[in-house]
N, CA and C atoms of all chains as a GROMACS GRO file, in nm:
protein
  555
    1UNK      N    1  -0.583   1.031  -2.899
    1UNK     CA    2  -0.500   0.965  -2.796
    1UNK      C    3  -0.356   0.956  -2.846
    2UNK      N    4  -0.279   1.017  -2.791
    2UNK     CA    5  -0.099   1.016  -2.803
    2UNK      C    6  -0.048   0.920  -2.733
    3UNK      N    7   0.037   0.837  -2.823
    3UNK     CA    8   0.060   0.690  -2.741
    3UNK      C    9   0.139   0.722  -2.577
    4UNK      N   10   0.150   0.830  -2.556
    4UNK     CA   11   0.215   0.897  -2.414
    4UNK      C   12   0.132   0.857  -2.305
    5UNK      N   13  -0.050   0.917  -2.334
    5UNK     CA   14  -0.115   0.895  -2.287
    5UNK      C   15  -0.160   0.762  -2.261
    6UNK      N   16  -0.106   0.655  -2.395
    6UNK     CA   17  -0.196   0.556  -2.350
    6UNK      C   18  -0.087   0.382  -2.304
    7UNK      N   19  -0.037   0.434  -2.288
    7UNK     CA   20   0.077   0.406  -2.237
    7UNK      C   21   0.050   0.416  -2.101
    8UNK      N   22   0.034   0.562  -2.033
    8UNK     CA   23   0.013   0.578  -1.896
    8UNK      C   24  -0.170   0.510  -1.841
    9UNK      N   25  -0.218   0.516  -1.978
    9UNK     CA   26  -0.333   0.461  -1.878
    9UNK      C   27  -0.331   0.292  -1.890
   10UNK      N   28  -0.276   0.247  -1.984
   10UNK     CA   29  -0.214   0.096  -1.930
   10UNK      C   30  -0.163   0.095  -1.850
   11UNK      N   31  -0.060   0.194  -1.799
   11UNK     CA   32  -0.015   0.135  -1.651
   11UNK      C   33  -0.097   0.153  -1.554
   12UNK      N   34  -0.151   0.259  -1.574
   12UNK     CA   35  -0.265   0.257  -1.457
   12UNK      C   36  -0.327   0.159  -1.388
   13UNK      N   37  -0.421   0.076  -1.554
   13UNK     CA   38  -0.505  -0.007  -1.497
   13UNK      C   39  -0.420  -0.123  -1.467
   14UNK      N   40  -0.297  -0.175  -1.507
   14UNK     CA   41  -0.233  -0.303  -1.462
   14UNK      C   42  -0.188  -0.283  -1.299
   15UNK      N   43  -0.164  -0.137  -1.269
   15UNK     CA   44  -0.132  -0.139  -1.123
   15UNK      C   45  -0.268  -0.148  -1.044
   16UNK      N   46  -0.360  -0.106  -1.081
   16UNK     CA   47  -0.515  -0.121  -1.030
   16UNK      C   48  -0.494  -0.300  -1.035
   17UNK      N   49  -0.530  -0.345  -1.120
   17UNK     CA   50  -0.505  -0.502  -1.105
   17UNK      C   51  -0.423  -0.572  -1.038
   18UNK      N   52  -0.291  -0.491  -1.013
   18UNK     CA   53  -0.193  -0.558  -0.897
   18UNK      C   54  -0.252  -0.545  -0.753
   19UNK      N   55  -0.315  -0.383  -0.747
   19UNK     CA   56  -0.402  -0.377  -0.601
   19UNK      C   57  -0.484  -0.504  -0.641
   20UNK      N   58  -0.564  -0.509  -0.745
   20UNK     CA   59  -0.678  -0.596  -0.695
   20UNK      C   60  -0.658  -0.768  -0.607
   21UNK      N   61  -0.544  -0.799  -0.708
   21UNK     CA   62  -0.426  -0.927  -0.680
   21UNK      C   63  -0.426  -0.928  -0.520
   22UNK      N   64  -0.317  -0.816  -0.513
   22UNK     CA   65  -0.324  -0.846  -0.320
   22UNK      C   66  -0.406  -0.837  -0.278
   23UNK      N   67  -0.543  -0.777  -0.286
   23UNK     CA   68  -0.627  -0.710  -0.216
   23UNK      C   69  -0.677  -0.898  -0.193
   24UNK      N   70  -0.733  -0.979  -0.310
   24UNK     CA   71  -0.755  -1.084  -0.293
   24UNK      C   72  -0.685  -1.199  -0.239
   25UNK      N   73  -0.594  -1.180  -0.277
   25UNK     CA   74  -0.420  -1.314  -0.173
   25UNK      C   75  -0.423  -1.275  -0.052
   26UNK      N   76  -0.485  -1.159  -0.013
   26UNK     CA   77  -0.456  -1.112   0.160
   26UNK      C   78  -0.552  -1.194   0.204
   27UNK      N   79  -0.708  -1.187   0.154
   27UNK     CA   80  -0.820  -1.236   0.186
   27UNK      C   81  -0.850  -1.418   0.183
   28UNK      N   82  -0.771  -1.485   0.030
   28UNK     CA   83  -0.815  -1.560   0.009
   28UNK      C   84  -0.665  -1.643   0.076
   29UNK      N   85  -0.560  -1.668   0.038
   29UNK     CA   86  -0.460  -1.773   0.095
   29UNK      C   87  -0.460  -1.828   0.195
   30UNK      N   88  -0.360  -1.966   0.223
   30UNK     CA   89  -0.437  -2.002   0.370
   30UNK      C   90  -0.313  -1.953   0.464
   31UNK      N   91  -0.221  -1.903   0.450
   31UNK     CA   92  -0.115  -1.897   0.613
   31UNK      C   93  -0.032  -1.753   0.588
   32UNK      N   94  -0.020  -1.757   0.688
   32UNK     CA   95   0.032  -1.621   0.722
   32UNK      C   96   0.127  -1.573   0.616
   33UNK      N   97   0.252  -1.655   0.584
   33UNK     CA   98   0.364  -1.602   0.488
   33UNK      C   99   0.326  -1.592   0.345
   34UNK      N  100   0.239  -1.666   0.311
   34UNK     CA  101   0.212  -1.649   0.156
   34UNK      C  102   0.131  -1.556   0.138
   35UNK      N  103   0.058  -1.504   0.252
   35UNK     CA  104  -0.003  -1.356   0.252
   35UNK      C  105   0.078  -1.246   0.251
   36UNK      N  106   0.202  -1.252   0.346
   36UNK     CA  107   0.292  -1.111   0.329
   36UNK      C  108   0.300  -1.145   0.224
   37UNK      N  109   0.342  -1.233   0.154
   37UNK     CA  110   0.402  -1.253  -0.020
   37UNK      C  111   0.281  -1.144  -0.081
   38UNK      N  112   0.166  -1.183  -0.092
   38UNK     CA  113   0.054  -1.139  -0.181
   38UNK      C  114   0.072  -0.954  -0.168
   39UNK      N  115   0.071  -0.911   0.000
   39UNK     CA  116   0.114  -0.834   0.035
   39UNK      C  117   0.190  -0.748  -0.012
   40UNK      N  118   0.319  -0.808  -0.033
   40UNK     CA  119   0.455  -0.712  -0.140
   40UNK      C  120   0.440  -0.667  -0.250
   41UNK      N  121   0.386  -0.763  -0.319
   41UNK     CA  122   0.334  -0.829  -0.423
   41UNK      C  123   0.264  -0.653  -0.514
   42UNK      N  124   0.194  -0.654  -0.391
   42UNK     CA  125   0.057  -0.548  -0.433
   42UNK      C  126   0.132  -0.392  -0.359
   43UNK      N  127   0.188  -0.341  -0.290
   43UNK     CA  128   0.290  -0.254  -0.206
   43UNK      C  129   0.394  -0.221  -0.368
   44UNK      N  130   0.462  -0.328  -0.382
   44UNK     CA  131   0.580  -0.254  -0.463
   44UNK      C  132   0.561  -0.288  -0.665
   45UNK      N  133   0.488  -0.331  -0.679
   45UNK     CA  134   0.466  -0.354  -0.807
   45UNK      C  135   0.310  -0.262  -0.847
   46UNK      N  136   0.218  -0.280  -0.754
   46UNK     CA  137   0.094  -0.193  -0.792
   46UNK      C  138   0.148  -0.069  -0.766
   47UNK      N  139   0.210   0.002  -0.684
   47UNK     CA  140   0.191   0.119  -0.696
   47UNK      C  141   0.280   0.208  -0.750
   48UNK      N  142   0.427   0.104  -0.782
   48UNK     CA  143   0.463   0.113  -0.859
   48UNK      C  144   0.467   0.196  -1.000
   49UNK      N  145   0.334   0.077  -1.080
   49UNK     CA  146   0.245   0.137  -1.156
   49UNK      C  147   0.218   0.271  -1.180
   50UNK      N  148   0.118   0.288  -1.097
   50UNK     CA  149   0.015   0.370  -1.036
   50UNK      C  150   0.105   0.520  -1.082
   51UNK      N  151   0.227   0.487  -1.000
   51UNK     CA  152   0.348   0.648  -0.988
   51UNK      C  153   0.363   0.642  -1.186
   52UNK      N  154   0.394   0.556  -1.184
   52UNK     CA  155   0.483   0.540  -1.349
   52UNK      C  156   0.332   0.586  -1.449
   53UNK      N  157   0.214   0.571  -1.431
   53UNK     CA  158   0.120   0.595  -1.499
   53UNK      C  159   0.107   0.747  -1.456
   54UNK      N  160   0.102   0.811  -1.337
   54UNK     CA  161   0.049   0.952  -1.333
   54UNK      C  162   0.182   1.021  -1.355
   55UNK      N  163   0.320   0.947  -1.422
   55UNK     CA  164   0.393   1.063  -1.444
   55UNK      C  165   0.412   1.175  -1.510
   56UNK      N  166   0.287   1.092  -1.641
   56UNK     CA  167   0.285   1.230  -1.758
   56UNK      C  168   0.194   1.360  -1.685
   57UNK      N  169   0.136   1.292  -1.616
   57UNK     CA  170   0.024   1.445  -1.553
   57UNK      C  171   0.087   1.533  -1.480
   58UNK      N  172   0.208   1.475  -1.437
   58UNK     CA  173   0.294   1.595  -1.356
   58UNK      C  174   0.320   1.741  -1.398
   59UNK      N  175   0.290   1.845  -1.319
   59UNK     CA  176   0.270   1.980  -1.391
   59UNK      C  177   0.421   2.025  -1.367
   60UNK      N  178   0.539   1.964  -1.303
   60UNK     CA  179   0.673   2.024  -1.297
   60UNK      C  180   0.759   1.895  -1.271
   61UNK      N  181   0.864   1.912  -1.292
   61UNK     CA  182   0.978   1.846  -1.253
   61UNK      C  183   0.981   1.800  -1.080
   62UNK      N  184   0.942   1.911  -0.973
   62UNK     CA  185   0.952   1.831  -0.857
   62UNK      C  186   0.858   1.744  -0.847
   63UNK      N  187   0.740   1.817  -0.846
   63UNK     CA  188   0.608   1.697  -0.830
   63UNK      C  189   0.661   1.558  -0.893
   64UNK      N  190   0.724   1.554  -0.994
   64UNK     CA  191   0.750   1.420  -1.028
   64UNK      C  192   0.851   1.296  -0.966
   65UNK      N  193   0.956   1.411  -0.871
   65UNK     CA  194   1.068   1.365  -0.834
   65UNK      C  195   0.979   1.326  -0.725
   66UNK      N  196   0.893   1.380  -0.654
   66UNK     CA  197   0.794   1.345  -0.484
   66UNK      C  198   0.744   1.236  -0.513
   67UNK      N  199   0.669   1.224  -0.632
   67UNK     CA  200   0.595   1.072  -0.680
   67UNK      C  201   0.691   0.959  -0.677
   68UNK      N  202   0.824   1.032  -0.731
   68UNK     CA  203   0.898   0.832  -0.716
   68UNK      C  204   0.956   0.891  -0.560
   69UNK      N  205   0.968   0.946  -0.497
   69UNK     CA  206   1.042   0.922  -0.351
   69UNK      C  207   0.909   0.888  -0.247
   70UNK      N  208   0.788   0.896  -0.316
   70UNK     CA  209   0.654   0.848  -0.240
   70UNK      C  210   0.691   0.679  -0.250
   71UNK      N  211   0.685   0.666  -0.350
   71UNK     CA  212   0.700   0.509  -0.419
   71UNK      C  213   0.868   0.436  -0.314
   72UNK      N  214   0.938   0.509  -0.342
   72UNK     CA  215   1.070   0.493  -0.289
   72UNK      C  216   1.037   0.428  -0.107
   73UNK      N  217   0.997   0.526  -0.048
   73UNK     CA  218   0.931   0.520   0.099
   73UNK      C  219   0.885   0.386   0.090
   74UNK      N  220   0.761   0.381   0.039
   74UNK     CA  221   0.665   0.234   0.059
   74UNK      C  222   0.762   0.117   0.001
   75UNK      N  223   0.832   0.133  -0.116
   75UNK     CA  224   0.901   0.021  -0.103
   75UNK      C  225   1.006  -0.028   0.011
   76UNK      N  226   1.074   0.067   0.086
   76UNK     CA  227   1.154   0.025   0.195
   76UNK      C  228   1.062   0.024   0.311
   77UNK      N  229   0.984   0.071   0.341
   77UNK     CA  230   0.898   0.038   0.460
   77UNK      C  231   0.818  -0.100   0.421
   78UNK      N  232   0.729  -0.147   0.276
   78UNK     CA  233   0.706  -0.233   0.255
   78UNK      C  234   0.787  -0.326   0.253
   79UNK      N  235   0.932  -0.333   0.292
   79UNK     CA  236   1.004  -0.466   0.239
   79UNK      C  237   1.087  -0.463   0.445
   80UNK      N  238   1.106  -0.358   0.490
   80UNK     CA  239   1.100  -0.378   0.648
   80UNK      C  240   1.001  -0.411   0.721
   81UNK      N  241   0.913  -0.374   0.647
   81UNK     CA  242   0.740  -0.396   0.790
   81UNK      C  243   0.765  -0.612   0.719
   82UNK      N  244   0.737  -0.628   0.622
   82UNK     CA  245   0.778  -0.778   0.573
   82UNK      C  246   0.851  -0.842   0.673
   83UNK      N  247   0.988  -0.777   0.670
   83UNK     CA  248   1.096  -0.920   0.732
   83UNK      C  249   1.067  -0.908   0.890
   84UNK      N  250   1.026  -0.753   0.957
   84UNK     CA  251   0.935  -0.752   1.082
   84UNK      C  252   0.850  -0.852   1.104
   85UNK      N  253   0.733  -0.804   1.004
   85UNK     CA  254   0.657  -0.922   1.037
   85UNK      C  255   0.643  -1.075   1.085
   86UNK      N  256   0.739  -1.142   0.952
   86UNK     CA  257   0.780  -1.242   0.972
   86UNK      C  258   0.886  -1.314   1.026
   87UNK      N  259   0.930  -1.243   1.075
   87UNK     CA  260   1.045  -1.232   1.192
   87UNK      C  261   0.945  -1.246   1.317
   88UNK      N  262   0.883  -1.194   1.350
   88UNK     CA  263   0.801  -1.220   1.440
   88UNK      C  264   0.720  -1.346   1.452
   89UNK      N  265   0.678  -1.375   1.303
   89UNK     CA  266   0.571  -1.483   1.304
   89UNK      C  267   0.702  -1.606   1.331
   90UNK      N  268   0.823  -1.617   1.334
   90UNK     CA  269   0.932  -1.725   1.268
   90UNK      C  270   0.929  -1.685   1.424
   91UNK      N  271   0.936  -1.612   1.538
   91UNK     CA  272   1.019  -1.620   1.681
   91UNK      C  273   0.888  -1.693   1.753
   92UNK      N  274   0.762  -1.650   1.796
   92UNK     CA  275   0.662  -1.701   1.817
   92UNK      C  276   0.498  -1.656   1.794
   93UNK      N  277   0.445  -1.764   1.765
   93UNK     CA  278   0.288  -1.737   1.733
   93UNK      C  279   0.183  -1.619   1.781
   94UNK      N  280   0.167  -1.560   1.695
   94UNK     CA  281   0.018  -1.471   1.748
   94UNK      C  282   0.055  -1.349   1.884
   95UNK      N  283   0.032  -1.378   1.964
   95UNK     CA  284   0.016  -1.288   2.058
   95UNK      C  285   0.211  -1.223   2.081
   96UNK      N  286   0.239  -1.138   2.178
   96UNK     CA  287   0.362  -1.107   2.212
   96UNK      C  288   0.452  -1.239   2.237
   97UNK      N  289   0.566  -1.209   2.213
   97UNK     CA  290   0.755  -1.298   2.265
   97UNK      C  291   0.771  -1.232   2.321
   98UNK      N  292   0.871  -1.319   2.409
   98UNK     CA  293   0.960  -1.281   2.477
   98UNK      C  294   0.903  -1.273   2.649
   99UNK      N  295  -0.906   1.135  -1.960
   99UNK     CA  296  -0.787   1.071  -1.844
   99UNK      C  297  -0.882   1.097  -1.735
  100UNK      N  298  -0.946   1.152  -1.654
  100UNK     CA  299  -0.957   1.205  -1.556
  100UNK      C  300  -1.070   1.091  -1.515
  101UNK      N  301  -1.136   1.064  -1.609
  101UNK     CA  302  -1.252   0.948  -1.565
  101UNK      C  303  -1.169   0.790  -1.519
  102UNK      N  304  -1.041   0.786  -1.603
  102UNK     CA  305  -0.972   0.691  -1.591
  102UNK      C  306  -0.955   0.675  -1.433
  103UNK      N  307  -0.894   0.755  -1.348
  103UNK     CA  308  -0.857   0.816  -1.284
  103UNK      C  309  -0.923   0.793  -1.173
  104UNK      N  310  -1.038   0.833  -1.172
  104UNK     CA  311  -1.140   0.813  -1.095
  104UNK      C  312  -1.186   0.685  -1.090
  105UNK      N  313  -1.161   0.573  -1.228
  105UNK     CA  314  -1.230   0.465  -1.170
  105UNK      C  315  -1.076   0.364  -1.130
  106UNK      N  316  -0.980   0.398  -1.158
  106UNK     CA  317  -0.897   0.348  -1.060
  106UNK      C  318  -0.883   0.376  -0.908
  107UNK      N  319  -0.900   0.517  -0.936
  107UNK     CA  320  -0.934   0.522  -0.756
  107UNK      C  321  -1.078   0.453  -0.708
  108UNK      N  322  -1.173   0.455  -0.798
  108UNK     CA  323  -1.238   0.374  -0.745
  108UNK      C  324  -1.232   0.215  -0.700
  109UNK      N  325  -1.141   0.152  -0.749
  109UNK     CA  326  -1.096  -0.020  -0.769
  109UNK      C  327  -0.989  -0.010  -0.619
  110UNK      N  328  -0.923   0.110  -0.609
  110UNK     CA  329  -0.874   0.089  -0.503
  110UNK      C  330  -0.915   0.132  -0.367
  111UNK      N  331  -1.006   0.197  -0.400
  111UNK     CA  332  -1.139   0.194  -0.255
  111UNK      C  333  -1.173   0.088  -0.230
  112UNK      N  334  -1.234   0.029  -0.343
  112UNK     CA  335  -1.278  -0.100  -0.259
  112UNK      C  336  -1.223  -0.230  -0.248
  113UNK      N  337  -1.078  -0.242  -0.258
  113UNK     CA  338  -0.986  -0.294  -0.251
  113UNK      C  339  -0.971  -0.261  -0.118
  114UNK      N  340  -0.949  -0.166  -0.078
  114UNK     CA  341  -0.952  -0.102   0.104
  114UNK      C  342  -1.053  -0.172   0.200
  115UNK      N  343  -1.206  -0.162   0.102
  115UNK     CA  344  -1.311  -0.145   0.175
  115UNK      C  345  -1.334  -0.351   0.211
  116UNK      N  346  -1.260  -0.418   0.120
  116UNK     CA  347  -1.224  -0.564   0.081
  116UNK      C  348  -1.122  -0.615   0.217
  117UNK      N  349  -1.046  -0.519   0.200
  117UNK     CA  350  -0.919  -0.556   0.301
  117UNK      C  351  -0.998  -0.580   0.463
  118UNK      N  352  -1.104  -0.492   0.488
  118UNK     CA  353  -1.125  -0.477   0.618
  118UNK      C  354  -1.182  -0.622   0.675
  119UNK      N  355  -1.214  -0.710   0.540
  119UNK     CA  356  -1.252  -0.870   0.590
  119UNK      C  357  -1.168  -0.913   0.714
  120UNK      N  358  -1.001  -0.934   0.651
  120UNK     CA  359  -0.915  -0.981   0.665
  120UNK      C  360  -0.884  -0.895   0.818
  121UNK      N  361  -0.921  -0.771   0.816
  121UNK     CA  362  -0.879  -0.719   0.990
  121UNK      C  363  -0.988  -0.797   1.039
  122UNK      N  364  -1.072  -0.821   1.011
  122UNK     CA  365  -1.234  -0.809   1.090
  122UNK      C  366  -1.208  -0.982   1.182
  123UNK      N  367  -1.181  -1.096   1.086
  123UNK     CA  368  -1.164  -1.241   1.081
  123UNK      C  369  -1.027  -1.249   1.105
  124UNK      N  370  -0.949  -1.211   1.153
  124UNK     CA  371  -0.796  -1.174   1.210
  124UNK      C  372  -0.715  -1.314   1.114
  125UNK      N  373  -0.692  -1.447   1.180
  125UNK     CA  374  -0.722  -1.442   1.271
  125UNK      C  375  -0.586  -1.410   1.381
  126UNK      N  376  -0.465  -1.380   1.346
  126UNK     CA  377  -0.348  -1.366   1.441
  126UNK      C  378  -0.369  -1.185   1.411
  127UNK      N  379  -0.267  -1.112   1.519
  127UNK     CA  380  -0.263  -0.974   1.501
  127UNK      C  381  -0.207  -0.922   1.381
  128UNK      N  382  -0.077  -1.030   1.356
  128UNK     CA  383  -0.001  -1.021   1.248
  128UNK      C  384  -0.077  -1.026   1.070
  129UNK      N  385  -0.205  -1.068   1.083
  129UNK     CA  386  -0.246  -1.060   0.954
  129UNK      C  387  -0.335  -0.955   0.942
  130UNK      N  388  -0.409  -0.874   1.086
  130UNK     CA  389  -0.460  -0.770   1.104
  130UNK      C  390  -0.372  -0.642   1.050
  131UNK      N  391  -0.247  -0.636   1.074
  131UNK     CA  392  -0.131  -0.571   1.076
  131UNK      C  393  -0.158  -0.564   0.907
  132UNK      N  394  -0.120  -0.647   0.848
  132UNK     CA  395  -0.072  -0.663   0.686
  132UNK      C  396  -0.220  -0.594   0.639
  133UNK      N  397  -0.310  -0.638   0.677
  133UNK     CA  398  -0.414  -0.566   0.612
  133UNK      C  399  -0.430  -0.418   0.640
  134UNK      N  400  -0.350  -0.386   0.730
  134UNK     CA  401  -0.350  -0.254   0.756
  134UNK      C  402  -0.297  -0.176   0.678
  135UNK      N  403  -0.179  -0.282   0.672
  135UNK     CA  404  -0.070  -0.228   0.606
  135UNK      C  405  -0.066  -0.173   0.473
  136UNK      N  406  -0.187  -0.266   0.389
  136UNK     CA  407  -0.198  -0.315   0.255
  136UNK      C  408  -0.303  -0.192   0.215
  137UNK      N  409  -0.419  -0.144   0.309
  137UNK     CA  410  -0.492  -0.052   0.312
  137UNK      C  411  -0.454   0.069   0.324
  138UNK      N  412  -0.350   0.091   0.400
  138UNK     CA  413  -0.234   0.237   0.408
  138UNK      C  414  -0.215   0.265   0.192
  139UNK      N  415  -0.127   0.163   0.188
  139UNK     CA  416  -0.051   0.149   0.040
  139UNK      C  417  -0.167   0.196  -0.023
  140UNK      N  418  -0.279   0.124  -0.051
  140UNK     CA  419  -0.408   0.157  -0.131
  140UNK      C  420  -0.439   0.290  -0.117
  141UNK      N  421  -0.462   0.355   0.030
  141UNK     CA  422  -0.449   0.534   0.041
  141UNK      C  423  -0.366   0.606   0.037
  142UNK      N  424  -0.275   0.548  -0.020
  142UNK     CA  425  -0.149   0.669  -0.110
  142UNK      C  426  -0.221   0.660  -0.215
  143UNK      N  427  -0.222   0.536  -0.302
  143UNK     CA  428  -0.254   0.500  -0.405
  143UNK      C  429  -0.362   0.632  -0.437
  144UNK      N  430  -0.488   0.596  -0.380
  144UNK     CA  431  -0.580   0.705  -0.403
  144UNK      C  432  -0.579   0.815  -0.396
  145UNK      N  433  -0.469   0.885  -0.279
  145UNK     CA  434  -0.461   1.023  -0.267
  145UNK      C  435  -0.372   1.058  -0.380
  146UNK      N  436  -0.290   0.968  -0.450
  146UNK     CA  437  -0.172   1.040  -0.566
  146UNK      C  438  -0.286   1.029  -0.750
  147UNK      N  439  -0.390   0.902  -0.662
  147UNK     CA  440  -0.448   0.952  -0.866
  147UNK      C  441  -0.563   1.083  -0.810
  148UNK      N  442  -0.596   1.121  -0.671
  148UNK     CA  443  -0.700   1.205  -0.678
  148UNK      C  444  -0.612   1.368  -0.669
  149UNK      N  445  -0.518   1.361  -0.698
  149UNK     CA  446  -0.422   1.508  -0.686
  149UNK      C  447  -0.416   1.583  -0.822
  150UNK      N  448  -0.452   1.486  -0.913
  150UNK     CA  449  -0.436   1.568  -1.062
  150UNK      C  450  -0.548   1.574  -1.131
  151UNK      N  451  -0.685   1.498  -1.036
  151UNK     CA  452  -0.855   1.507  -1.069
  151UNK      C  453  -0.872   1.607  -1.006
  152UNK      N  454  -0.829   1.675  -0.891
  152UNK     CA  455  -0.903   1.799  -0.814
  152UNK      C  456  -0.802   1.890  -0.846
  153UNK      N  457  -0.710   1.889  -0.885
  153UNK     CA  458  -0.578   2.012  -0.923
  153UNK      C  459  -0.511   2.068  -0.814
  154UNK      N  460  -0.535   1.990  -0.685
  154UNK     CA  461  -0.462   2.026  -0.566
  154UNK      C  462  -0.331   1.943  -0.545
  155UNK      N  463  -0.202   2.034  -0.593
  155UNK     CA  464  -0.097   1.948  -0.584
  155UNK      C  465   0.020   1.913  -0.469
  156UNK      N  466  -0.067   1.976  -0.364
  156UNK     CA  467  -0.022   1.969  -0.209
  156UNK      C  468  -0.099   1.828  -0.171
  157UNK      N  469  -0.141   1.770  -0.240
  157UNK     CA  470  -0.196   1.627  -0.200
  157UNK      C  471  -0.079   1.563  -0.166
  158UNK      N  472   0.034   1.533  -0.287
  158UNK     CA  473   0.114   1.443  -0.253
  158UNK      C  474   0.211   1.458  -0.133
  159UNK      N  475   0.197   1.576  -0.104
  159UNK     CA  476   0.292   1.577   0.065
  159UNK      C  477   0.232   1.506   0.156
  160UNK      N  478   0.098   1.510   0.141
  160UNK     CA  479   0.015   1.436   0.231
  160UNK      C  480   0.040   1.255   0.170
  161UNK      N  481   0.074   1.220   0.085
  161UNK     CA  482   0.117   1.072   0.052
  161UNK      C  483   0.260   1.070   0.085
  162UNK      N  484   0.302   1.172   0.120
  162UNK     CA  485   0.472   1.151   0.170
  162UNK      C  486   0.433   1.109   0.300
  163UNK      N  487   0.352   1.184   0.387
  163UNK     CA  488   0.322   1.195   0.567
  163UNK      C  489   0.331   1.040   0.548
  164UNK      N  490   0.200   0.990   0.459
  164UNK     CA  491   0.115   0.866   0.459
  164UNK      C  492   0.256   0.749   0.486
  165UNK      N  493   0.320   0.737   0.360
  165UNK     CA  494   0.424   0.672   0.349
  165UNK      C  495   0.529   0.664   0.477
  166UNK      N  496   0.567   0.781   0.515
  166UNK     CA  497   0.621   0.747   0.648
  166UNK      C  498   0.573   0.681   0.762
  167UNK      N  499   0.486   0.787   0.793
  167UNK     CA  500   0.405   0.669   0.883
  167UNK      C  501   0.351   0.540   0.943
  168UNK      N  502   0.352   0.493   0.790
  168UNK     CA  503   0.294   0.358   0.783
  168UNK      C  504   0.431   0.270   0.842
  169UNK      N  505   0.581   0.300   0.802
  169UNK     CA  506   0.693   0.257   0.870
  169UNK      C  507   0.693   0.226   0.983
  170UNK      N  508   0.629   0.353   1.058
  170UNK     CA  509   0.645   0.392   1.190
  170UNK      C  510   0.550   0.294   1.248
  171UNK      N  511   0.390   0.271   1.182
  171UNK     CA  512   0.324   0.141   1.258
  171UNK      C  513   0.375   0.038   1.297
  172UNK      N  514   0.451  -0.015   1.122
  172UNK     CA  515   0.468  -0.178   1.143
  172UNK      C  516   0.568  -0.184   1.288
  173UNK      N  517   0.705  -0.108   1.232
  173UNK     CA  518   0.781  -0.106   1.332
  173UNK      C  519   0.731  -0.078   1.498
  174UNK      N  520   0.648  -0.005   1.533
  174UNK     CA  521   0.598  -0.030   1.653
  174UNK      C  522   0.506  -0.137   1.711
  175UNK      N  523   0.456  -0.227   1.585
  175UNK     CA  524   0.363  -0.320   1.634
  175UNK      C  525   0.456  -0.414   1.657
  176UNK      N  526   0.548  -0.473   1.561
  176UNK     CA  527   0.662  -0.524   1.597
  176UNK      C  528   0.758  -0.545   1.744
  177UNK      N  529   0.766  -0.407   1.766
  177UNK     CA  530   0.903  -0.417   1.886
  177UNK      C  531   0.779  -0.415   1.977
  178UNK      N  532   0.670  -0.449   1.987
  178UNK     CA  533   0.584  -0.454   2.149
  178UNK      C  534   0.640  -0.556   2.229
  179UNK      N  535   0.645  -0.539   2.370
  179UNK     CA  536   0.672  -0.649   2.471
  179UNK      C  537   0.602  -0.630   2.530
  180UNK      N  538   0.541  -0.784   2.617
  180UNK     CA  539   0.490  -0.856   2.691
  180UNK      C  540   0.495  -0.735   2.823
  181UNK      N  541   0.594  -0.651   2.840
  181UNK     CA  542   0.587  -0.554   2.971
  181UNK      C  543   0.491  -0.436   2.951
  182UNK      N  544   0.511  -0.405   2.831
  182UNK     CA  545   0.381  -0.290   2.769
  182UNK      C  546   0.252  -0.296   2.850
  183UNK      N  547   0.177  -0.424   2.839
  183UNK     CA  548   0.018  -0.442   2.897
  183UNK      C  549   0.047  -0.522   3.016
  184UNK      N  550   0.114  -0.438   3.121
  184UNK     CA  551   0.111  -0.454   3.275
  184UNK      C  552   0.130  -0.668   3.273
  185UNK      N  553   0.235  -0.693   3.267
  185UNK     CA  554   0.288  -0.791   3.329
  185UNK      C  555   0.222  -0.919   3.184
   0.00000   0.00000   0.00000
C-alpha cells in the first residue's frame, strides 16, 4: 500500500460516511430546514470526498478535470435547489403560493 | 482498491434505498423533493466509483447529464404555480 493509495481510500470511506450522515438527518430530524441542512451537508462535503478519493484512479488528465466539474455542478445546483427550497418553505407551507 | 470501491458504492445504495422512507412518509412535497434530491447526489456518487470497477470511462459523462439535471428538477418544482393544475 503507497500512502497515495491510502490516503484515497480514507477519503473514500469518510465521504461514504458523510452520505451515510445525510442519508440519516434527512430521515431522522424533526423540520423541514434542519433537513436541507443535513441535505448540503451530505451533496457538497460527501461527494466531495468521493471525487478527491477516485482522483488517483484517473487514467488521464481530462477524466480528472470532468470529476471536479461533476462535483463543481452538484455543488451549485446543491446550494440553488437549497435557497429554492427554502425560499419556498419561508413564502408558504406545503402545497403551491401564490 | 476495487473491492473498496464496491463497498462504498455499496453504502451508497442503500443510503438511496434509505432515502425512499423520507419520499414515501412525505410529509410536505418539499421534503419529498430533498430526498430526491439527496438520492440523485448518491447516483453520481455511484456511477463515478463504478467507472473505474468496470473500466468504462464514458460513465462519467453520464454523471455530468446526472448533475445537470438534477438543477433542472429542483428549479422546476420550485417555480410551479397554482395555474399549472387547472385553477
Amino acid at each position: 500500500m503507497d500512502p497515495i493509495q491510502l490516503v484515497s481510500g480514507a477519503s473514500l470511506m469518510v465521504g461514504a460516511f458523510f452520505f451515510v450522515a445525510g442519508t440519516v438527518g434527512l430521515i431522522r430530524l424533526p423540520d423541514r430546514f434542519s433537513r436541507l441542512h443535513a441535505l448540503t451537508k451530505a451533496d457538497n462535503v460527501g461527494l466531495g470526498l468521493v471525487v478527491l478519493g477516485l482522483m488517483p484512479l484517473a487514467p488521464d488528465l481530462f477524466y480528472g478535470v470532468k470529476l471536479v466539474l461533476v462535483w463543481l455542478l452538484v455543488v451549485i445546483a446543491g446550494a440553488t435547489g437549497a435557497h429554492l427550497i427554502a425560499k419556498r418553505a419561508l413564502r408558504g407551507d406545503g402545497e403551491d403560493v401564490l | 482498491m476495487s473491492a473498496l470501491l464496491l463497498i462504498v458504492a455499496l453504502v451508497l445504495m442503500a443510503g438511496i434505498a434509505a432515502g425512499l422512507i423520507r419520499v414515501a412518509v412525505g410529509p410536505t412535497p418539499s421534503d419529498r423533493m430533498m430526498a430526491a434530491q439527496l438520492m440523485g447526489t448518491s447516483g453520481i456518487g455511484v456511477i463515478l466509483l463504478l467507472a473505474p470497477v468496470l473500466a468504462v470511462p464514458a460513465l462519467i459523462d453520464v454523471a455530468l447529464i446526472f448533475s445537470l439535471l438534477a438543477a433542472v428538477a429542483v428549479t422546476a418544482f420550485t417555480r410551479r404555480r397554482r395555474a399549472d393544475n387547472g385553477d
